[in-house]
C-alpha positions as CSV (number, residue, x, y, z in Angstrom):
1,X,18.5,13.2,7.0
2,X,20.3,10.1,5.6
3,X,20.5,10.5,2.3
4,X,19.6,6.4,1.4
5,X,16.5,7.2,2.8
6,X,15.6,10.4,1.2
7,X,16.3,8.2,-2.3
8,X,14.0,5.4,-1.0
9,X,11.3,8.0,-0.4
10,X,11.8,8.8,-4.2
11,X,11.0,5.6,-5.0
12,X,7.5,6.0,-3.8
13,X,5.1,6.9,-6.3
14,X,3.7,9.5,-4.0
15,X,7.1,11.2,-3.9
16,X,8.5,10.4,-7.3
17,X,8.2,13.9,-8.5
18,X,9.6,15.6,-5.7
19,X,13.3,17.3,-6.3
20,X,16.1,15.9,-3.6
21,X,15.5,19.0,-1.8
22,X,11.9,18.5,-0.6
23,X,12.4,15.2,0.2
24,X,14.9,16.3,2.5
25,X,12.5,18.9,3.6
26,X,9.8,16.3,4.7
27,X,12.3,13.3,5.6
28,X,12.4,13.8,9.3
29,X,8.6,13.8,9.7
30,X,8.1,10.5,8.0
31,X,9.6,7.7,10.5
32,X,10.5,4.0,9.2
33,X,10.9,0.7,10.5
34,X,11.8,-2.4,9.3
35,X,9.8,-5.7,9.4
36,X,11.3,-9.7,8.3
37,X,9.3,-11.9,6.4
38,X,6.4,-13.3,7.9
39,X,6.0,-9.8,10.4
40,X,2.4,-8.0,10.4
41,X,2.5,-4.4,9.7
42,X,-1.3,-3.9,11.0
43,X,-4.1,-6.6,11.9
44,X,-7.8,-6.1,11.8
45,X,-7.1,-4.8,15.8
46,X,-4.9,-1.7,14.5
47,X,-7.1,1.7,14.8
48,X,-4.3,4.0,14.1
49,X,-4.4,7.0,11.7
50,X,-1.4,5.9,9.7
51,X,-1.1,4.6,6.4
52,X,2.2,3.3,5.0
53,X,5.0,3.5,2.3
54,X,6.3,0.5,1.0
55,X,10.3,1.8,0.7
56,X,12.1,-1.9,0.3
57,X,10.6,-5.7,0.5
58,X,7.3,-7.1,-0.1
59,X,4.1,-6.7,2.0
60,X,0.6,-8.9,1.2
61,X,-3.0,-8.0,2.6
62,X,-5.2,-10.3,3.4
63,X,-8.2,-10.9,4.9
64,X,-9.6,-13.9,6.4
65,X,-13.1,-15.5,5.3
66,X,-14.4,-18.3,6.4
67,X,-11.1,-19.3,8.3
68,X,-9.0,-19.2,5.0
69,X,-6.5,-16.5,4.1
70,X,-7.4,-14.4,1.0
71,X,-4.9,-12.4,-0.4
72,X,-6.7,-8.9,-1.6
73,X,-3.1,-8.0,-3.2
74,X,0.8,-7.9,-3.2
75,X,2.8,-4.9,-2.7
76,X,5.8,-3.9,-4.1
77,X,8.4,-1.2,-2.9
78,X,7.2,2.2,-4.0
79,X,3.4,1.6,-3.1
80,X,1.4,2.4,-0.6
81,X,-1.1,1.3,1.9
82,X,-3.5,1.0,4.8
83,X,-5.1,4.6,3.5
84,X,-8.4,3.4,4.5
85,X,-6.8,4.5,7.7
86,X,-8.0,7.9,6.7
87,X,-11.8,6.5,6.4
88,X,-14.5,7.2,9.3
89,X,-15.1,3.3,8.9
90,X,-14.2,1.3,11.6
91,X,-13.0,-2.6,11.2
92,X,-11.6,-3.0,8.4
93,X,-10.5,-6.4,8.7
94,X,-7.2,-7.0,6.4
95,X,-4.0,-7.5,7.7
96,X,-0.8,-7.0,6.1
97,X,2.2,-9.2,6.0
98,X,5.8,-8.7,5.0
99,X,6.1,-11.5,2.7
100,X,10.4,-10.0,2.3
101,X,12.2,-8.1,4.6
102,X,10.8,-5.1,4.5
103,X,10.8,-1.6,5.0
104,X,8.0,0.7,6.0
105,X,7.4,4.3,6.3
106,X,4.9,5.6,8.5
107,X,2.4,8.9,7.5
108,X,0.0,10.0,10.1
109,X,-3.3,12.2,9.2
110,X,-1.8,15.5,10.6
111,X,1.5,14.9,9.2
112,X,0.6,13.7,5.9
113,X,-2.1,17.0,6.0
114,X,0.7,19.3,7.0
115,X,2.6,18.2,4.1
116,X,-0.1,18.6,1.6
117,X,-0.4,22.4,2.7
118,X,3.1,22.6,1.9
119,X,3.7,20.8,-1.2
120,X,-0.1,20.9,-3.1
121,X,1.2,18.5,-5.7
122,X,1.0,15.9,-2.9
123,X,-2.4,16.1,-2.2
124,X,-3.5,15.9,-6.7
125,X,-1.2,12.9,-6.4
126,X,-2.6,11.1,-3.8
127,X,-5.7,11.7,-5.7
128,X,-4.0,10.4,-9.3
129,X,-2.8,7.2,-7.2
130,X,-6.2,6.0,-5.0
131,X,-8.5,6.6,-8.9
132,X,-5.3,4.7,-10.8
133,X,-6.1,1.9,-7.7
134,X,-9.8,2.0,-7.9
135,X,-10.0,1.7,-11.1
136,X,-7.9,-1.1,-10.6
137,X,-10.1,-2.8,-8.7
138,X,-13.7,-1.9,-10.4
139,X,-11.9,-4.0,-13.5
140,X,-10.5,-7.1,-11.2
141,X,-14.7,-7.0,-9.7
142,X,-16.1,-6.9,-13.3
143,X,-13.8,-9.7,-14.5
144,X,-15.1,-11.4,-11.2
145,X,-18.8,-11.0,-12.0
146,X,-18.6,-11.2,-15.9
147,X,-16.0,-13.7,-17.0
148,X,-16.5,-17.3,-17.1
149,X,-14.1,-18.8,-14.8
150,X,-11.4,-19.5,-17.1
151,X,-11.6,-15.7,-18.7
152,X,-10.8,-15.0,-14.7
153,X,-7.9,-17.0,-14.6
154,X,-4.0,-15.6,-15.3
155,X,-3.1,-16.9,-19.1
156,X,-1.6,-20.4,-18.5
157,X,-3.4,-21.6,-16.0
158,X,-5.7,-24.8,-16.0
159,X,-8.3,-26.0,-14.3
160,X,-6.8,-29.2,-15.0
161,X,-4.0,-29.0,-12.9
162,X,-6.0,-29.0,-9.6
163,X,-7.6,-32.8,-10.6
């Protein structure tokens, strides 16, 4: 396996604390491709049983409501996403964007269950990583619900500047 892409596995938080050796070990099962800027990854249609590896680029979900794009988050290389793949609920409505060139690794169920077997530590970090990113996101929903609108609002910005 090409070594460049054994070190851009590394750089995935799920991987980080593998040695060289096992990420040449689980390399070949774990195909990539790469996507330019404006490119979907997956749309609310996608049904597979894959979730993905942000290796190099940018990628933003989205949803759409009420015909306007809503950007749920932005995605930097070393994340990674569509694990609700993994969920018995169907529709789940985002889509994901390469916002850079980008590229994507691809982890089905089976292989990404196969690997667990092999290397337990994945499995506790997948764990560590989806609590780190709810947690995440029960904070963004209480700021939400709790703050007055400008306590919601990134530090320098004014309400002012959309008159």
């Amino acid at each position: 396996m090409d070594k460049d892409y054994t070190t851009l596995l590394s750089g995935v938080g799920l991987f980080a604390f593998l040695s060289q050796e096992q990420l040449g070990r689980i390399a070949y099962a774990i195909p990539a491709k790469s996507f330019e800027v404006g490119e979907h990854v997956f749309t609310p249609a996608y049904r597979g049983e894959v979730f993905f590896l942000l290796l190099e680029g940018r990628v933003r979900i989205y949803r759409l409501e009420g015909g306007q794009e809503v950007t749920i988050s932005v995605l930097e290389a070393g994340e990674m996403f569509g694990e609700a793949a993994f969920t018995s609920r169907e529709g789940k409505g985002s889509y994901a964007q390469a916002i850079a060139t980008s590229k994507i690794a691809f982890l089905n169920r089976s292989t990404f269950y196969r690997l667990i077997q092999r290397e337990p530590e994945l499995g506790i970090r997948t764990i560590e990583l989806l609590g780190e990113r709810l947690s995440f996101y029960e904070q963004r929903i209480a700021d939400m619900g709790l703050k007055k609108v400008p306590g919601r609002c990134r530090p320098g910005w004014r309400a002012s500047s959309f008159s």
